[in-house]
N, C-alpha and C positions, 0 to 999 in steps of 0.2 A: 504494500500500500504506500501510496505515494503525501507521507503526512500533511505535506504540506500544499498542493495540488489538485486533492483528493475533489473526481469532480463532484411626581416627587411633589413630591412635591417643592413647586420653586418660591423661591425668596426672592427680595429683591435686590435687585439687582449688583446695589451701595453697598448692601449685607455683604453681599459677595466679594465686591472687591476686595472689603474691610477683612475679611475674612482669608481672602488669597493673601494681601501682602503680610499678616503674622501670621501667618503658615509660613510665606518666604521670608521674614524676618527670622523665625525661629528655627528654621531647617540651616539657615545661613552663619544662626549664631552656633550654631551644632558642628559646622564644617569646619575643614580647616584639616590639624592635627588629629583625624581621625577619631572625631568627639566620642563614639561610643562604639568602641571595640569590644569585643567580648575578651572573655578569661581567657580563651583557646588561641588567638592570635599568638604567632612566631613570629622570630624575624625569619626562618626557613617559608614560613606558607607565604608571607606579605610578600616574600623576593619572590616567592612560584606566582602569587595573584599580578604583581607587577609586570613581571616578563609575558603574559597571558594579555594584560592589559595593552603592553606597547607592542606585543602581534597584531593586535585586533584594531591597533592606532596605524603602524607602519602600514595594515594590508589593505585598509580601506581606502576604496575609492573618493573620488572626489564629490561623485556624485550624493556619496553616503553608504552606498550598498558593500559589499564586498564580493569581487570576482573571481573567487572558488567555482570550481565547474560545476558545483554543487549546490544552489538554494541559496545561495549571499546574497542574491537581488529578493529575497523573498522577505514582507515584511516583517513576518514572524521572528526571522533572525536574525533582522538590523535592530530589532524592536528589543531582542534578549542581550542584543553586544550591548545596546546605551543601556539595558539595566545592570549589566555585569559594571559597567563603569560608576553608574551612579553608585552605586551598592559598595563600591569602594571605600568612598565617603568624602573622596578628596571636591574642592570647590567646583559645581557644573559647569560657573559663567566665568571662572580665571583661574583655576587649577589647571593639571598637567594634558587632562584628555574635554578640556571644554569646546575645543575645535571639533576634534570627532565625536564627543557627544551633539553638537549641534548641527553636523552634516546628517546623522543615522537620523535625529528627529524631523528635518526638512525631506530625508527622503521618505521615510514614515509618509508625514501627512501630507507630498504628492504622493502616494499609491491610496489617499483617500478619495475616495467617492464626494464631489463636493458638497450633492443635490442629497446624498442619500446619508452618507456618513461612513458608508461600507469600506473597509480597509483591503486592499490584496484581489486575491479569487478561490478566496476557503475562508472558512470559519477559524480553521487554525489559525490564520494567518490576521485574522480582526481581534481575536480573541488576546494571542501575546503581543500584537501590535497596540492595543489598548493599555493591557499592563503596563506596556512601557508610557504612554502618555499619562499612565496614572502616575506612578512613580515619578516621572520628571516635572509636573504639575505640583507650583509651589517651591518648586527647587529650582529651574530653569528659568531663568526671565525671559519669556515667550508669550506675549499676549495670544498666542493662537492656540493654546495647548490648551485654555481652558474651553473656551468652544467646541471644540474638536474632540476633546475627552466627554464632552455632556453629549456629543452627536454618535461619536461610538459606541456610549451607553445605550443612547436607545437602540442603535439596531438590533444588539443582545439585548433585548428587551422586548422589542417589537418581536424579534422572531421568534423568542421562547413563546408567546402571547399565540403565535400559529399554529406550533409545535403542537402535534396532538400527546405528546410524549411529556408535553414539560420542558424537553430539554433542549440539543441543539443537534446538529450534524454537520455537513460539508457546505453547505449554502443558507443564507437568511433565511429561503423559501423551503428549506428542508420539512417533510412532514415523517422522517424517521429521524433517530437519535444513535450517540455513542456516548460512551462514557469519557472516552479520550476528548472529545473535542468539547463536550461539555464541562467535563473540568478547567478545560483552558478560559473558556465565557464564567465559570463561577471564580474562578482567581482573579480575574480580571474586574469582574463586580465588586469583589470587596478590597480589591486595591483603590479603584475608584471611591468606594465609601470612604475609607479612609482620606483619602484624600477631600472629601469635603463634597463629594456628587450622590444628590438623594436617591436610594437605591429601594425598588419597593420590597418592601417584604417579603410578598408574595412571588418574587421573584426565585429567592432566597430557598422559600419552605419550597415551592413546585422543585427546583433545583435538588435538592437534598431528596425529594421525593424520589427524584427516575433513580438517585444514588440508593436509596435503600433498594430501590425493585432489579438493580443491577448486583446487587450482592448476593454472594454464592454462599450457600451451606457450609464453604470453610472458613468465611467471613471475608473473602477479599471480594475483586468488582470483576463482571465480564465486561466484554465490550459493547455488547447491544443486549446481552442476558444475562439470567442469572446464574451463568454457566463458562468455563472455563476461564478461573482468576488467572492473575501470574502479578509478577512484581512490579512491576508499572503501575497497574492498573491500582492494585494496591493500593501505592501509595498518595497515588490521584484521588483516592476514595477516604485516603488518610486526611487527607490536607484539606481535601473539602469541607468534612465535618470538622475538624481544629479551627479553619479560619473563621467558621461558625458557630464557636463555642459551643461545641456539643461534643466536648474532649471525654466529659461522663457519659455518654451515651453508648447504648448496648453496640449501636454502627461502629464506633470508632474504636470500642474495646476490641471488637471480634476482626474487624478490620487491621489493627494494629499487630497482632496475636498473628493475625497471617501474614501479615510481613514480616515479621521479625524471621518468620521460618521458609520465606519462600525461597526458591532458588536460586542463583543467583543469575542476575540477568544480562547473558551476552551479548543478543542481540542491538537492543535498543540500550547502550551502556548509557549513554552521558544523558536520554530523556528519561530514564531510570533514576538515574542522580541525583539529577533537576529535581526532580517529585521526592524522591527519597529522603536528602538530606531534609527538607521543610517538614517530611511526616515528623520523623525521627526526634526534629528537633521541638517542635510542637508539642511532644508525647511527654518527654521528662528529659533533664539533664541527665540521668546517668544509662539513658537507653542513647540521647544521640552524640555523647562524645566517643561511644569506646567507635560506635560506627563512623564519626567526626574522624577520627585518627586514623581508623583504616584509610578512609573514602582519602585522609590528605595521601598517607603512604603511597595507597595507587598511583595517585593523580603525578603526584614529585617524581616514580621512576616513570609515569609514561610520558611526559610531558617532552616534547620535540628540543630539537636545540635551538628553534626559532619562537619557543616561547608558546607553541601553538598544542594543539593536541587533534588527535586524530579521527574518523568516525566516519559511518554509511553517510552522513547527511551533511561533510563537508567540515573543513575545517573551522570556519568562521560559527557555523551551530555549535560545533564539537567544545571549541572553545569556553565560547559562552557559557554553554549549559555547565561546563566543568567548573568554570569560576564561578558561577553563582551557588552551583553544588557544597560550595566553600566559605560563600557570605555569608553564612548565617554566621560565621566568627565573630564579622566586624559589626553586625546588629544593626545596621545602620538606618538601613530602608524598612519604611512603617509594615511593609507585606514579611520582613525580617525580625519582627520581634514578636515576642511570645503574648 
């Protein structure tokens, strides 16, 4: 399957502004010297997240995308390189990568839909393309990011609203569902919340709905049933009820229980990761540091001499995914704390 391919209420307006600039005031006073690192930071993983950061700075185009043979132009994965960078913590508008984080965000929102708000030509691809405008909203001095983040909302909105499932699939107009790519639209919703965009509830509970009628007898998620879990899936099923505070809930107990013992996953490594490390670390500190240490071991003997790291989906995803695999050290970004 080709991931990424595959064919409020409002205030006014003043509120709003008042509202974005201490948010940027306060995410600004936080930057700098890497205001809120976790306990787990090394000077070994900071020098492995560094040399990851200036691949993904050296390789990128001008345009913003990255021209790996692989899915660089897609926006799903310019959209995870400027979170891998943000997640850093260093300053977005005069720190070291504010240049490439401001070409990945220009290319983002031209492969926007102006009329519509639709990001890409997949759901995946709207779903981590929004992430990142959540994330960078408030942080970035871009008056277009807050527009643009309320317009991505709704499509993940509007289309779950059609969904006979609740949830989402390959297109806005989809009237079947996955789990994978709905995961992607529910991370993306409650980064946006966070960030200060009214997200309706009901968005929220139907979302967690398809996630229970996806889970399997061993407590992990299938992909369109409640049949045939594996680790990904997992821990996309993990993260969805944590970011929803339903970390007591029987879903996330039994969910969690099957990750901790599922196999390990070769296939999709680094979008395993991605999901993995946020369950893991979500669940309790002493379930995601001992995997914390692994997940860095891995990552420091595979890591290229060019700073990059490797995978089915191109180096520019491969990267990303693995650096962010590893943010949850520095804590920094609101979709990164507990």
């Amino acid at each position: 399957m080709n991931m990424w391919r595959a064919n409020f209420r409002r205030v006014p307006c003043a509120w709003l502004i008042c509202v974005a600039v201490w948010v940027g005031v306060c995410r600004a006073e936080a930057q700098g010297a890497l205001a809120q690192v976790g306990p787990e930071v090394s000077a070994e993983l900071d020098k492995m997240y560094v040399r990851g950061l200036q691949f993904l700075q050296k390789s990128q185009a001008p345009e913003g995308y990255w021209s790996d043979a692989q899915y660089g132009r897609e926006p799903a994965v310019v959209g995870l390189a400027v979170v891998s960078m943000l997640a850093h913590g260093d300053d977005p508008n005069s720190g070291p990568y504010n240049q490439a984080i401001k070409r990945g965000l220009n290319y983002v929102l031209s492969q926007m839909n102006k009329s519509t708000g639709y990001i890409g030509k997949s759901m995946y691809n709207h779903g981590f393309a929004t992430l990142s405008l959540a994330e960078a909203y408030g942080a970035v001095s871009d008056p277009r990011l807050g527009p643009a983040l309320e317009m991505a909302v709704k499509v993940i909105v509007s289309s779950q609203k059609k969904n006979p499932f609740g949830a989402w699939r390959y297109a806005p107009e989809s009237t079947d569902a996955d789990s994978t790519v709905s995961g992607a639209q529910m991370v993306a919703l409650f980064a946006a919340r966070n960030a200060g965009i009214g997200i309706p509830e009901e968005a929220i509970q139907k979302g967690l709905k398809y996630f229970l009628q996806c889970q399997t007898p061993e407590g992990g998620f299938g992909y369109t049933s409640n049949t045939g879990p594996n680790g990904a899936r997992a821990a996309i099923g993990c993260l969805v009820f944590a970011l929803a505070r339903e970390k007591n809930s029987a879903a996330f107990k039994s969910g969690f229980r099957y990750l901790q013992n599922a196999p390990n996953q070769n296939y999709y490594q680094q979008y395993y990761i991605y999901y993995a490390s946020q369950a893991f670390f979500h669940a309790a500190p002493d379930s995601w540091q001992p995997w914390n240490r692994k997940n860095m071991e891995t990552l420091a003997a595979s890591q290229e001499a060019d700073g990059s790291w490797g995978g089915q989906f191109g180096s520019a995803f491969s990267t990303a995914a693995s650096l962010l695999s590893v943010a949850l050290n520095y804590r920094y970004l609101p979709i990164y704390e507990r």
